[in-house]
C-alpha positions, -999 to 999 in steps of 0.1 A, spaced: 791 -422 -150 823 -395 -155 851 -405 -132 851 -383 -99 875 -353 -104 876 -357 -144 870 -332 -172 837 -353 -182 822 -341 -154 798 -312 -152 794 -314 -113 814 -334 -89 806 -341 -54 835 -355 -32 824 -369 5 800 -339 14 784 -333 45 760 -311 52 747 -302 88 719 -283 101 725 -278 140 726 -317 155 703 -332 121 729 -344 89 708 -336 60 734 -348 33 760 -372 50 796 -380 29 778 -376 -3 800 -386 -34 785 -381 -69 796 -370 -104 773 -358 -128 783 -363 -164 785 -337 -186 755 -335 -216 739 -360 -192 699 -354 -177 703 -369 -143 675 -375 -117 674 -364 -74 651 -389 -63 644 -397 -28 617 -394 -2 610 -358 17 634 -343 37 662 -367 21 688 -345 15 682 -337 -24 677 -300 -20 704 -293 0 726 -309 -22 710 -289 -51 722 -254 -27 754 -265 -26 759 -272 -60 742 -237 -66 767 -224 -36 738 -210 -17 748 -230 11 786 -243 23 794 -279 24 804 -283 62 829 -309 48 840 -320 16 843 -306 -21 817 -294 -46 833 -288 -83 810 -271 -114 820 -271 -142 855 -277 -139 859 -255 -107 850 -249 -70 817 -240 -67 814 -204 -59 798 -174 -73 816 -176 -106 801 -211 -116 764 -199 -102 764 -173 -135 767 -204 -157 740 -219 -137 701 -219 -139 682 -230 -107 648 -236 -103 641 -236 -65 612 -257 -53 602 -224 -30 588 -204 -57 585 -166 -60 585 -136 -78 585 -97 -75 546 -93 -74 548 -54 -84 568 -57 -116 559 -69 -148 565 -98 -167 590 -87 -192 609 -67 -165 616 -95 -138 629 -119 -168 648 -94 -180 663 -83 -148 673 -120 -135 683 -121 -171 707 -91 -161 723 -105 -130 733 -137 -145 756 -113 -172 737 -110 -197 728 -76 -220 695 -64 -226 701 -67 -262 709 -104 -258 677 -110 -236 654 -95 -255 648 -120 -282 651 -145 -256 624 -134 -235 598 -131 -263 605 -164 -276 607 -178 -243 570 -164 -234 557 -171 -272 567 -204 -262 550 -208 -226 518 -189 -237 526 -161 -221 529 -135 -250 503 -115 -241 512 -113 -199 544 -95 -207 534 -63 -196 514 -76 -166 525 -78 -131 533 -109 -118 506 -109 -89 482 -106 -117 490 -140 -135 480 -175 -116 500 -196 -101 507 -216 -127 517 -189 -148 543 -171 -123 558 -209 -120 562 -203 -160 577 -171 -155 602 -183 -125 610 -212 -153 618 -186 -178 641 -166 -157 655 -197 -150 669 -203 -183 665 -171 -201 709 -163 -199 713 -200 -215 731 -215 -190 753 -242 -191 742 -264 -162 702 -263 -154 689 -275 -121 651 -279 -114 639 -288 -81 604 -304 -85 600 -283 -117 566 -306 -123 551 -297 -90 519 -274 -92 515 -281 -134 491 -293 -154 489 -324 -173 496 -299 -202 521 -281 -188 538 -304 -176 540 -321 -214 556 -289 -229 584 -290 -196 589 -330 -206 592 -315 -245 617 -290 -233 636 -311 -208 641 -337 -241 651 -312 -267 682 -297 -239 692 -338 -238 693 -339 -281 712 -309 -279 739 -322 -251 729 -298 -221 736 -310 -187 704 -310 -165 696 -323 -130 662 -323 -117 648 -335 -84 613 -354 -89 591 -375 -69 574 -386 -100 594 -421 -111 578 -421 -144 596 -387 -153 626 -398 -144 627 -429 -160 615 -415 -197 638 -383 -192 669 -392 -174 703 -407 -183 710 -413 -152 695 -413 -110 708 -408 -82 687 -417 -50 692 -402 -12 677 -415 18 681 -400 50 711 -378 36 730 -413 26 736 -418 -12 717 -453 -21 713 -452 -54 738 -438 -88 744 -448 -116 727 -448 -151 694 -468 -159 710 -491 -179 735 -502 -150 705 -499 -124 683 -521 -140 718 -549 -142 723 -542 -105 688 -552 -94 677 -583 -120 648 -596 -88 617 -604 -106 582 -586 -102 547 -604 -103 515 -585 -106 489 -618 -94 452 -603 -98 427 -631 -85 407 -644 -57 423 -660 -25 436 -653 5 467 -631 6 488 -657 27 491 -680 -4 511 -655 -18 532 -639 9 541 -676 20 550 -687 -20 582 -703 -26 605 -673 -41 584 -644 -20 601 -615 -6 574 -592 -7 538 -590 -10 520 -560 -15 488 -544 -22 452 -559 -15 418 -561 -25 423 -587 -51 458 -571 -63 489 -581 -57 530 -570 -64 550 -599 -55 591 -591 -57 610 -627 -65 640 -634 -48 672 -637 -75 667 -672 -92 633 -677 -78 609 -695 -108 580 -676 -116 565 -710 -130 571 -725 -97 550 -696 -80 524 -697 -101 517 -738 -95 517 -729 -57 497 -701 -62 474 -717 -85 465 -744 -59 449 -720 -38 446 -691 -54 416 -679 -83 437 -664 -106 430 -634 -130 464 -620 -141 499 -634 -136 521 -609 -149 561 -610 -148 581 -584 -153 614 -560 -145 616 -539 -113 608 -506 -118 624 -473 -109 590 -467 -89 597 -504 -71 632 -493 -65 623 -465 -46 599 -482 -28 624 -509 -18 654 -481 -10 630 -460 10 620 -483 30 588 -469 52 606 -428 49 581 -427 20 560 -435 -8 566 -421 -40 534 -404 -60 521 -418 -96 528 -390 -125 500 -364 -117 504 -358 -82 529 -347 -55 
């Protein structure tokens, strides 16, 4: 992670609060977001990771504390270097295609001679060519959330923010976002995107930062993640009652049914050891050990605010 306040950083958060009426929604936040870095927002619904997204964006005020982009106070002079991707999405229904991009294209400083180009590669690229001279309330859903992704990016910002940019795509689509997402990281863009789907963030991201309940739990990159939280996980698949395994020496948690089970292992606990306790009681199909996930993470952090979706699904 860049040091809070240095030049490395594209975005820095220092202690922000943000209230709405008597709920916190993003409480003494402190974050820095490295520059050429893809970071992850993770966290369950109604966490906090959208508001700090508006801030960042300067849609909404920090109620206390500092937001910095790129190398300044957020205001609307870093929001013209920025693209943002709200998870509300929408579009001018009566104009076309073309038109819109080009217009948001416009308003983030750029000339029509520049966005030209742009915009036909852009929708050459997203399939959606032929739609340029087509209103928007005549494409499908999934093709305005193109579109909105388009005018996202079209002015080449510096700093890209996607809130839930899989949500509402196809498997497909969502394969040519994870394609685009990968090529910004080869060529050193800074991106942060909010995702409830673990598996994206794990293949894409540099880095993760997790809220719960508007408190920061979670920051840092992978690599440092994974060194922070070395407990064990055992997938057991078998036949047996599920008490033999939540009472197993080692056993913090037990979960799942039905003849499959996720045990997490306690810090020095031996998996050998478990699986001669389990064994004595146990029919056993699969013993399985392996490192915590980001998914089991998430589940641990979150406690019972949420449960995370596989990749597919919100």
């Amino acid at each position: 992670m860049s040091r809070t306040g240095g030049g490395e950083s594209a975005v820095v958060l220092e202690r922000v609060t943000k209230r709405y009426g008597g709920h916190i929604a993003v409480d003494e936040v402190s974050l820095a977001i490295a520059r050429g870095s893809v970071h992850g927002f993770i966290g369950p619904n109604g966490a906090g990771k959208t508001s700090t997204l508006r801030m960042i964006m300067h849609i909404t005020l920090p109620d206390a504390g500092r937001v910095t982009v790129l190398g300044r106070p957020a205001g609307r002079e870093t929001s013209q270097q920025v693209g943002y991707l709200p998870e509300e999405r929408g579009l001018y229904p009566k104009m076309r295609v073309g038109a819109l991009i080009e217009y948001l294209g416009q308003l983030k400083g750029r000339t029509r001679a520049e966005l030209k180009p742009r915009i036909d590669a852009w929708l050459d690229r997203m399939g959606l060519l032929a739609w340029k001279q087509k209103r928007c309330q005549e494409l499908s859903k999934g093709m305005q959330q193109k579109v909105q992704f388009i005018a996202t990016v079209v002015h080449d910002p510096e700093l890209i923010l996607l809130d839930e940019p899989f949500s509402g795509l196809d498997p497909l689509n969502a394969e040519v976002l994870i394609g685009i997402v990968e090529e910004w990281k080869r060529a050193g863009k800074t991106v942060i995107f909010s995702t409830h789907v673990m598996e994206h963030a794990e293949k894409l991201c540099d880095a993760v930062f997790m809220i719960v309940r508007g408190r920061k739990v979670l920051d840092g990159t992978l690599e440092s993640i994974r060194a922070r939280h070395r407990e064990e996980i055992v997938d057991v698949e078998g036949d047996g009652p599920r008490e033999r395994l939540a009472q197993a020496p080692g056993v913090i948690r037990c979960a799942g049914d039905g003849g499959r089970y996720e045990l997490l292992l306690r810090p020095g606990a031996d998996p050998q050891e478990l699986l001669r306790h389990v064994a004595g009681g146990f029919r056993v199909h699969r013993f399985e050990v392996r490192t915590p996930r980001l998914h089991d993470l998430f589940v641990q952090l979150a406690g019972d605010a949420a449960q995370p979706t596989s990749a597919g699904g919100e």
